[in-house]
N, C-alpha and C positions, 0 to 999 in steps of 0.2 A: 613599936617604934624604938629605937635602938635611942641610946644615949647623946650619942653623939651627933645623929639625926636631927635630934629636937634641939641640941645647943648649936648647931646651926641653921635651925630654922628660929631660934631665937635670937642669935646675934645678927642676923640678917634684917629681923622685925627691929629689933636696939636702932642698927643701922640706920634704916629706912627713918626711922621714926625721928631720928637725931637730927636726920636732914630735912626733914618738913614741919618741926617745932619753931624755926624761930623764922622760917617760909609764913608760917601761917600766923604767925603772931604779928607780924610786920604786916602782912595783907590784912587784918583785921582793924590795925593804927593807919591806914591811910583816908584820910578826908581831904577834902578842899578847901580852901580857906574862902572865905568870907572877900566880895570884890571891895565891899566898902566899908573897912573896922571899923570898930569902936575903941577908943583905948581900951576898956572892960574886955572889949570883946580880942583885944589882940593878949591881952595879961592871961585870957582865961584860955587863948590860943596857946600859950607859951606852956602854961601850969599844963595843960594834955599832952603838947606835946614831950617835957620833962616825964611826965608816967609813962608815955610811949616807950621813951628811949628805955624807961629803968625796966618793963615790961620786957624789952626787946633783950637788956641784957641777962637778968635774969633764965629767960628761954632759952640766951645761948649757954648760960652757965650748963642749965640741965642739959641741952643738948649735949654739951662735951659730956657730961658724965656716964647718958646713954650712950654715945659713941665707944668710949671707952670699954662699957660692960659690951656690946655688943661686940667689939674689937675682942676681949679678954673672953667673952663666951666662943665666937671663930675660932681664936688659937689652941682655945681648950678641945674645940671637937675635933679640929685638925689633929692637934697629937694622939689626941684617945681614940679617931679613927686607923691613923698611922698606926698605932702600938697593937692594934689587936688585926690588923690586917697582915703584920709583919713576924705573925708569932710562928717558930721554927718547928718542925716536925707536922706541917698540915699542908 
């Protein structure tokens, strides 16, 4: 498998992955609340759903950074497939 091959089957995998990290983090934070709180039980509502939100941002922080390697590994295979398909005398 050529180089450039696998950095676009990797920046694809980046890709993919960037976009179902904070999909999946978010579907894991969903509950129902309670029909009839408690004060306790609304504070203790509040305090999960506060981790949710820090969780949720968090996942998107890493998302952007796999988007970004996966973005930067695509443009990488793109040129290095361009450069060696474009070489004169072949």
């Amino acid at each position: 498998m050529s180089r450039a091959r696998l950095l676009t089957v990797v920046g694809v995998l980046l890709m993919l992955t960037s976009c179902l990290l904070p999909c999946l983090t978010a579907w894991n934070d969903i509950t129902l609340p309670d029909q009839d709180p408690t004060p306790d039980v609304i504070q203790q509502q509040n305090a999960e759903h506060l981790a949710a939100e820090q969780r949720f941002e968090m996942a998107a922080w890493i998302a952007a950074a796999l988007a970004i390697l996966g973005l930067a590994a695509l443009i990488y295979a793109w040129k290095h497939r361009q450069r060696s398909t474009n070489i004169p005398g072949q």
